[in-house]
C-alpha positions as CSV (number, residue, x, y, z in Angstrom):
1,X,0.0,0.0,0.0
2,X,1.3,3.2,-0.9
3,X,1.8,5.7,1.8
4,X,1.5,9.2,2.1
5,X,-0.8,12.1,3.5
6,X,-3.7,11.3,0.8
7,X,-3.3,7.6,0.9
8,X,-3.5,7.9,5.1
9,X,-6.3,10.5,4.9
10,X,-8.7,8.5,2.5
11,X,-7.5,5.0,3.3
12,X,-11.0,3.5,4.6
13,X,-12.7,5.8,1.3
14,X,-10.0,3.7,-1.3
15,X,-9.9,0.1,-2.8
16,X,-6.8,-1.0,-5.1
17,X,-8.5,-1.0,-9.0
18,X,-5.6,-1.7,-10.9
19,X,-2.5,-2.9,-9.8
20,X,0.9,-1.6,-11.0
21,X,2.0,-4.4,-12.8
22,X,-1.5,-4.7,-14.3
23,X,-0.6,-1.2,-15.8
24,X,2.8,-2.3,-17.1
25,X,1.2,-5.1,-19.2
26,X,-1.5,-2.7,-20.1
27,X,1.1,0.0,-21.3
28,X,3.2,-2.6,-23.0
29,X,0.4,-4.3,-24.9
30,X,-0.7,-1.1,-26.3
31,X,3.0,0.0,-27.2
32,X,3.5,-3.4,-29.0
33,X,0.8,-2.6,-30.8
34,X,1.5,1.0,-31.6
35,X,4.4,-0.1,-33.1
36,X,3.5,-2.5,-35.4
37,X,0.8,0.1,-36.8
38,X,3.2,2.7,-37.3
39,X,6.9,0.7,-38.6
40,X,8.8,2.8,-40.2
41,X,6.7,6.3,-39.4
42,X,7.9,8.8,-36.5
43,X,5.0,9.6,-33.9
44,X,4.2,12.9,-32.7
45,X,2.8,12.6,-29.2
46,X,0.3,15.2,-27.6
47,X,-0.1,14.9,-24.3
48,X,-3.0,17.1,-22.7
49,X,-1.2,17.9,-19.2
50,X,-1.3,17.1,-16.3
51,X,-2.6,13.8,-16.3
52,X,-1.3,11.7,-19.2
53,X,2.8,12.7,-18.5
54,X,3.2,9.1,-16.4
55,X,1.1,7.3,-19.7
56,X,2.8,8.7,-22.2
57,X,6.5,8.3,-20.9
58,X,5.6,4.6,-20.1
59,X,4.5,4.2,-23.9
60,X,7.3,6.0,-25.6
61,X,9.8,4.5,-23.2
62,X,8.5,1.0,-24.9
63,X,8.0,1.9,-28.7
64,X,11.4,1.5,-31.0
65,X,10.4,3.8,-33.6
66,X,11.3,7.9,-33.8
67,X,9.0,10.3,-31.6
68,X,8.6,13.4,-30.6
69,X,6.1,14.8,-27.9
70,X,4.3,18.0,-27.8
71,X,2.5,19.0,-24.2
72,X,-0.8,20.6,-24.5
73,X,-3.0,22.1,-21.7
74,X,-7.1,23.3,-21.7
75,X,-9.0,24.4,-19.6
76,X,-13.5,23.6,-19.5
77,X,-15.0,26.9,-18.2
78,X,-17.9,25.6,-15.9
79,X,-20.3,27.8,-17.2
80,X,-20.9,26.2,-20.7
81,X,-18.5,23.1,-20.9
82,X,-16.2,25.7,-23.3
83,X,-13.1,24.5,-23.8
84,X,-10.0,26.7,-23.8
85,X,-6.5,25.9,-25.0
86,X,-3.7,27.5,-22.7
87,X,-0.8,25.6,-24.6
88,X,-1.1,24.4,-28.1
89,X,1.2,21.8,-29.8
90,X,4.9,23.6,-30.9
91,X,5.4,22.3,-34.0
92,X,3.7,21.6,-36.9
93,X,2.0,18.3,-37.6
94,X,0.6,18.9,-41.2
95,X,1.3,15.1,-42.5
96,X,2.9,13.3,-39.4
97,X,1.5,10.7,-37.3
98,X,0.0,12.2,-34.1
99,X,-1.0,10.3,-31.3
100,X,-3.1,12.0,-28.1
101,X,-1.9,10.1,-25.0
102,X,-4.8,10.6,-22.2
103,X,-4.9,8.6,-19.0
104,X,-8.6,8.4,-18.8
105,X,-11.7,9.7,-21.5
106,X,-14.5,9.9,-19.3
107,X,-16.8,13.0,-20.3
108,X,-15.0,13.3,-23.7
109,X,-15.7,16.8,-24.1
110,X,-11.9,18.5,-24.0
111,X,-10.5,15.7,-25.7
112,X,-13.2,16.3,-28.7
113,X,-12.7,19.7,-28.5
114,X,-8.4,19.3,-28.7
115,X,-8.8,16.6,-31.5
116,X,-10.8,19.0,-33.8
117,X,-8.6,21.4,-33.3
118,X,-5.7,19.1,-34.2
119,X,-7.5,18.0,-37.5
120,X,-7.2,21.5,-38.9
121,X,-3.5,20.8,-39.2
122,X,-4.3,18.4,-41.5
123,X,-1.8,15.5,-40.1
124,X,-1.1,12.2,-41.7
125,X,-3.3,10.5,-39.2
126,X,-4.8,11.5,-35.7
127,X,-5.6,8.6,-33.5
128,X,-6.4,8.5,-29.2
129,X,-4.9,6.3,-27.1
130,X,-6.3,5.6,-23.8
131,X,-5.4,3.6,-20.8
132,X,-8.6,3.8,-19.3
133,X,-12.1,4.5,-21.4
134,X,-15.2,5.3,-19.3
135,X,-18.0,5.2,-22.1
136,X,-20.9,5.3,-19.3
137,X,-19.6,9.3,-19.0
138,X,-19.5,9.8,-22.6
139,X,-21.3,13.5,-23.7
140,X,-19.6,13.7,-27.3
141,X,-19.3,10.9,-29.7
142,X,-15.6,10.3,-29.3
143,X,-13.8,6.6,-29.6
144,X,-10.0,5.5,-28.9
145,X,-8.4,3.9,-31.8
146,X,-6.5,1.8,-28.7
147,X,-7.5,1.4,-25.2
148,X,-5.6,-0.7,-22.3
149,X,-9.3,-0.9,-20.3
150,X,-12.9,-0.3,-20.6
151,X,-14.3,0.6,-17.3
152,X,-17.1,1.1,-15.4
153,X,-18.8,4.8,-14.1
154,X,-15.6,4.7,-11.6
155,X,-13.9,7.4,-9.9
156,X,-10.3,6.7,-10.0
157,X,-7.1,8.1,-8.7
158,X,-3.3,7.4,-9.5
159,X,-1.0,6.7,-12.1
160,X,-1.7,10.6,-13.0
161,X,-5.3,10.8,-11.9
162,X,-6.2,13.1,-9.5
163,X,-8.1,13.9,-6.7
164,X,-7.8,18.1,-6.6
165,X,-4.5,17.3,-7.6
166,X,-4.0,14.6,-5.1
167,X,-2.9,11.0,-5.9
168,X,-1.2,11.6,-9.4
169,X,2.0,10.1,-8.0
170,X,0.0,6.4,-6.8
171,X,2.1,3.7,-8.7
172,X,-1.5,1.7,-8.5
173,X,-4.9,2.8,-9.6
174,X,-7.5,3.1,-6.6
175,X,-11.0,3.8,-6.8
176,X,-13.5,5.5,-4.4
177,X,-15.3,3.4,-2.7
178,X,-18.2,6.4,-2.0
C-alpha cells in the first residue's frame, strides 16, 4: 500500500482497482501494438497535461520507432462546458502521425474539443490512445483507436489521476469506494 498524506487521509474511502504491474502489461500491450501500426513512421505525441505525463512516458519509453512529444494544456470553463486551449502543440503536424496520449476519457468533451482542433492541421493521421475509457460518461461521440481498459462509471485516482490534484504520484490505480 502506498503511503503518504492522501493515501492515510482516505484509506478506509480507497480500494486497489488496478495494480501496478496490471498497468505495465496494459502500457506494453498497447506499445506493441503502436508499433507494429506505425513501422517505419515517427510519432508525434500530444499529451494534454497534467494527467497523461506518467502514460505517455511509459509508452514511448517501450516503442522502438522515432518520436517526438508536444504538451498541450485546456482548460472547461464551468459555465458552458467551453473548452479553452492555454498551450497548443509547438510544431507543426501537417502530415505526421500524431498520437493523443490521455490517461482516462470519461466525459469526452476536451478531448473532442483538442482533437478538432488538431485536424485543422491536416496530419497524416490522428488517432487517441487511452489507458482507461469510461463510455458510461460519454457527452460527445468520441472513440480511442487503442485502449488498455474499458471501465465502469468509476472514480479513480493514481498513475496521473487526481483527486484536486492529489494522488497523481500512486504507482496503482484506486478507486473510491463512495
Amino acid at each position: 500500500m502506498e503511503i503518504g498524506g492522501f493515501m492515510s487521509i482516505l484509506k478506509d474511502d480507497l480500494a486497489l482497482f488496478i495494480t501496478a504491474e496490471d498497468i505495465k502489461k496494459m502500457v506494453l500491450e498497447l506499445a506493441q501494438k503502436i508499433e507494429k501500426d506505425y513501422a517505419d513512421h515517427e510519432i508525434i505525441w500530444v499529451c494534454p497535461l497534467r494527467g497523461s505525463i506518467h502514460f505517455v512516458a511509459d509508452l514511448m519509453r517501450n516503442i522502438r520507432l522515432p518520436q517526438q512529444i508536444e504538451f498541450v494544456q485546456m482548460k472547461t470553463l464551468l459555465k458552458g462546458g467551453t473548452v479553452q486551449i492555454l498551450k497548443d502543440v509547438g510544431v507543426s503536424i501537417t502530415n505526421k502521425h500524431v498520437l493523443v496520449a490521455e490517461e482516462i476519457i470519461d466525459t469526452g468533451r476536451a478531448l473532442y474539443y483538442l482533437m478538432n482542433h488538431l485536424e485543422l492541421s491536416r496530419p497524416a493521421s490522428l488517432k487517441i490512445v487511452t489507458l482507461l475509457d469510461k463510455p458510461a460518461r460519454r457527452e460527445l461521440p468520441l472513440r480511442a483507436d487503442y485502449v488498455g481498459r474499458v471501465i465502469e462509471d468509476r472514480f479513480v485516482v493514481g498513475y496521473g489521476m487526481d483527486s484536486e490534484e492529489l494522488g497523481r504520484n500512486f504507482k496503482h490505480i484506486y478507486y473510491l469506494k463512495n
